[in-house]
N, C-alpha and C positions, 0 to 999 in steps of 0.2 A: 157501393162502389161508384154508384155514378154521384155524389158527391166528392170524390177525387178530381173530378172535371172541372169541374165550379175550385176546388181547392187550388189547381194549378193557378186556373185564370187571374184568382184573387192574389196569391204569393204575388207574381210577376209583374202584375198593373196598382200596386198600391202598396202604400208603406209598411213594411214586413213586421215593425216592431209596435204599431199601432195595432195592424191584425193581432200579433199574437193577445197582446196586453185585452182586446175588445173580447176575443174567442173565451179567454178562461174566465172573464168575468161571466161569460152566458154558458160556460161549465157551473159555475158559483149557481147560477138562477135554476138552471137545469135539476141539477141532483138534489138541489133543496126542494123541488116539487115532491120528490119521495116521502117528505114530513107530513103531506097532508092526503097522499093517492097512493096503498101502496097494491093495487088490483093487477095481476098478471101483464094484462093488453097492457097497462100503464107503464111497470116494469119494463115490457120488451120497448115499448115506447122511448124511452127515458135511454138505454141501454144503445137505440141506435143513432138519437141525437149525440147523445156524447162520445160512441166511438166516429162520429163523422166529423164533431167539433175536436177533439182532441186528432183527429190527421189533420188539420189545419193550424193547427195552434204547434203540432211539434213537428209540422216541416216549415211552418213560418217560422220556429225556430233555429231548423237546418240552412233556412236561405239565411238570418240572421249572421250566424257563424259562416257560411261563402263570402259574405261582404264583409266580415270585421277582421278574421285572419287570413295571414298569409297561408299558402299553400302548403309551405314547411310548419306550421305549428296545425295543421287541421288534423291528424291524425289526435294530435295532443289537446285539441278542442272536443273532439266529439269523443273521445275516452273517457272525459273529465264528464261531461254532458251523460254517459253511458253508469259512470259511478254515481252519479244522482239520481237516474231511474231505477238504479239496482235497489239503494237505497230507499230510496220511497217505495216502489211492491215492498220488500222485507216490513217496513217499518208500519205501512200501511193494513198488511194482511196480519201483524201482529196488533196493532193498534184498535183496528176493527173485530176481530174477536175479542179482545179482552174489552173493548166497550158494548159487543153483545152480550158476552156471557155477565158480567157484572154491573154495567151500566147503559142498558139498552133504552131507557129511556131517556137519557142526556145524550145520545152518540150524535144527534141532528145537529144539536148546539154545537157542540165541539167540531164538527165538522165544518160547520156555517164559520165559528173563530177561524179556525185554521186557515180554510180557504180566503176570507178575510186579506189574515195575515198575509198571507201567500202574494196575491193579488199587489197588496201596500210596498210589500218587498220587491216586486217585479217592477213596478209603477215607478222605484227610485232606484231601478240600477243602473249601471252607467254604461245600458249599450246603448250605442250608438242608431242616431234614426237612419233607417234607410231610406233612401231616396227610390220613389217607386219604376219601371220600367220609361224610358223614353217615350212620349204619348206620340213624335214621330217614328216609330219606329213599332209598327203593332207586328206582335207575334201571333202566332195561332199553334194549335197540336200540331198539324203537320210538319212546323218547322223543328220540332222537339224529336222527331225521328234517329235524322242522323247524330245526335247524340244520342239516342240509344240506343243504333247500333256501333258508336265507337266505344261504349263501356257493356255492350253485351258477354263479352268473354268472361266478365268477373262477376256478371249478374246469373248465370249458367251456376257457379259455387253458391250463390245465393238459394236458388231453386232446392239442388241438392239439399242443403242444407232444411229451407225450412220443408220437404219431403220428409226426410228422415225424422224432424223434432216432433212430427205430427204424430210418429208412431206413439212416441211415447205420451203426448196431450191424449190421446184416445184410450191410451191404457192403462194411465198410473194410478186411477182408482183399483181399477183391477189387480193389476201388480201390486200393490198394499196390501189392500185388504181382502181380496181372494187366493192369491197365491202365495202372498208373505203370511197371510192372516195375521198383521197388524191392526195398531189401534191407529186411532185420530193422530197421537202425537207421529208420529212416523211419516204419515202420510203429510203432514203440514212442513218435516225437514222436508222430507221429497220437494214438495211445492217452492219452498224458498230455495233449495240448492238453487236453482237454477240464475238466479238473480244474484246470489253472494256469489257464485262464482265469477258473471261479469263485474263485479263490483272488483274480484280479484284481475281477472283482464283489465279492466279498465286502468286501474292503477299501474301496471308493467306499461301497457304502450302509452301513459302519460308521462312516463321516467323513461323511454326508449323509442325515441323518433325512429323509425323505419318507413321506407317505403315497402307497396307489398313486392314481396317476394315468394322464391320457390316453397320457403320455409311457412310462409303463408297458404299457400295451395294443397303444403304437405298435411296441414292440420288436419284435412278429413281423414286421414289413415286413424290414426288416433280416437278419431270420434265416431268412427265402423269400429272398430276393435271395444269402446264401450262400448257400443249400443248390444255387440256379441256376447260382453262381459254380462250386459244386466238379463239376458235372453237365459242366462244358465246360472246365472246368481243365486242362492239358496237362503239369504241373509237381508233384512234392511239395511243396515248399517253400510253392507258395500251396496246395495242400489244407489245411498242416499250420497254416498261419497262418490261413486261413477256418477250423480247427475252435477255434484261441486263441480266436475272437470269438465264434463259436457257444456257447463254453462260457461266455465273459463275459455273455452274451445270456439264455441257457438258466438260468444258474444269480441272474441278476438275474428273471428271472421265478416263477424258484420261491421262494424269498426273501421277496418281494414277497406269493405264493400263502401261502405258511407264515404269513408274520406277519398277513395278513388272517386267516385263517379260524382261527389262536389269539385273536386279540383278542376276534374277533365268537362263540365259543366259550363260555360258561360251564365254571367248571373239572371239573366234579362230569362232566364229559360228556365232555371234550376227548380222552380216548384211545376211549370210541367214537366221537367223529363221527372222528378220525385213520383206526383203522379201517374204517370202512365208506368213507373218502376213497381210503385205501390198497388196498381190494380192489377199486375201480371200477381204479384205475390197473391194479392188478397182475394181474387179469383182462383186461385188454385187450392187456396185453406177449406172451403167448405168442399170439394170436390175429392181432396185428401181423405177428410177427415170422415167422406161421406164409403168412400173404398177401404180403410182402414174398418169402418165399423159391419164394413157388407161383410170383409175377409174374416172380423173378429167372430161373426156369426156360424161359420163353417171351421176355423182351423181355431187352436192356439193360440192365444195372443203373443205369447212367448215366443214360438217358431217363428209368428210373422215378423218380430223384431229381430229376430235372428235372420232370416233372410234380408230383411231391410239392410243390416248392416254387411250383409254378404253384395248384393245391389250396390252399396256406398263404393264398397273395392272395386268390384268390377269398373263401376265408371270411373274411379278414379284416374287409369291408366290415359284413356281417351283427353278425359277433363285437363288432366297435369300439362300434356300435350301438348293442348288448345290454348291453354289461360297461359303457361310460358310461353309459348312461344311467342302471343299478341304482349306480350310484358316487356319484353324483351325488346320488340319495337317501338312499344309505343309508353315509357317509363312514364310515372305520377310525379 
């Protein structure tokens, strides 16, 4: 997390579209060390440079999109952005087992082309350079504050949210293959549901500018009632289809979260307020993930998703409350 700190710094005082183009080239150097080291320590090694490089490389790309569109197409920027990562896990997590099971020993190559490619393609697209922060004008964290307490209200659904998705990351082995008693393939829909679904979101709010709305707030109703659904579920099939709509759900809330709190954002700020948004989240996942598995030790894993989604309701009443009524004053 404490690379998040260093990530804001660098967004805000230096050219955004330089950073990102620089960061996934040292992804390229990074995961290709794998070819030649592949020893545990080295693994966890390898695993924490590049989730620290890739927060820098995909919020230097969120600053990118606050400087190149307007306000009114940002919903429809970061949807279109939302359909491309959907797309890559799906494409990725299939790509990567069939080059393990059948072609495990070229997977390095291919990978090394790709990223290449990737790289060559980024190198000549046509965003636009950013001009890095005013050198008269230094920011620090503390000025990042009162922006995030004017987009607190909607970063509160945030929370909820990745709380609830946690149940399910700590038990969908389980829910598979101990309580459905499935095989592998089942358990790999499970996996992708969740990504083709935003892939389904993403394409609705890139064809339907909205700002957010109640209808937006209302969506965790929906997404407690599955999480109840899959707690009592008897069948893969509907697990795998209640996580389609949880991701269509999950990934239309964040969307929604992202383009508010770029908009309501000044640009000179947007990769620290990103950061300090992104270490509330990513301080709270191992902590989640660490009481989900105390809970799965004593109870059900099932019950506990069942209450989780009973949890969702309850706060919803409060939440609704809160996030309209600050909407309502203060519109995206």
């Amino acid at each position: 997390m404490s690379s998040l700190y260093l990530e804001g710094y660098l967004i805000d005082r230096f050219n955004r579209k330089k950073l990102f183009l620089i960061f996934n080239v040292l992804l390229l150097f990074i995961y290709s060390a794998l070819a030649f080291e592949r020893s545990l320590m080295w693994l966890y090694s390898v695993s924490f440079l590049s989730q620290a490089i890739t927060a820098i490389s995909v919020d230097s790309f969120r600053a990118i999109t606050k400087d190149i569109l307007d306000k009114n197409e940002m919903s429809n920027g970061i949807s279109i952005s939302q359909i491309g990562r959907g797309l890559s896990y799906i494409l990725g997590d299939l790509l990567a087992g069939a080059f393990l099971i059948f072609f495990q020993r070229t997977f390095f190559v291919f990978f090394i082309i790709m990223a290449i490619l990737s790289i060559i393609m980024l190198y000549n697209t046509g965003l636009k350079d950013v001009k890095p922060a005013p050198k008269h004008k230094k920011t620090k964290y503390r000025d990042a504050f009162p922006y995030i307490l004017a987009v607190l209200p909607v970063m509160v659904l945030s929370f909820i949210l990745a709380g609830s998705s946690s149940a399910l990351d700590v038990y969908s082995a389980y829910i598979i293959s101990t309580y459905l008693k499935s095989g592998i393939l089942w358990y790999t829909l499970f996996i992708v549901a969740f990504p083709f679904g935003s892939i389904i979101a993403g394409f609705y709010i890139a064809s339907h500018r909205k700002n957010i709305s109640r209808f937006f707030v209302l969506l965790m109703l929906p997404f407690a009632f599955l999480l109840l659904f899959i707690s009592i579920s008897a069948y893969a099939f509907e697990i795998v289809i209640a996580a389609v709509l949880l991701g269509i759900i999950s990934a239309f809330i964040n969307i929604k979260i992202t383009a508010y709190i770029t908009i309501n954002t000044p640009g000179e700020m947007i990769g620290r307020v990103n950061a300090l948004y992104y270490t509330m989240i990513a301080s709270s996942a191992p902590l989640l993930t660490f009481v989900y598995s105390a809970l799965g030790t004593f109870f059900n894993p099932m019950i506990i998703i069942f209450c989780t989604g009973i949890v969702v309701i309850l706060l919803l009443i409060p939440i609704y409350i809160y996030v309209e009524r600050y909407l309502r004053n203060h519109p995206s």
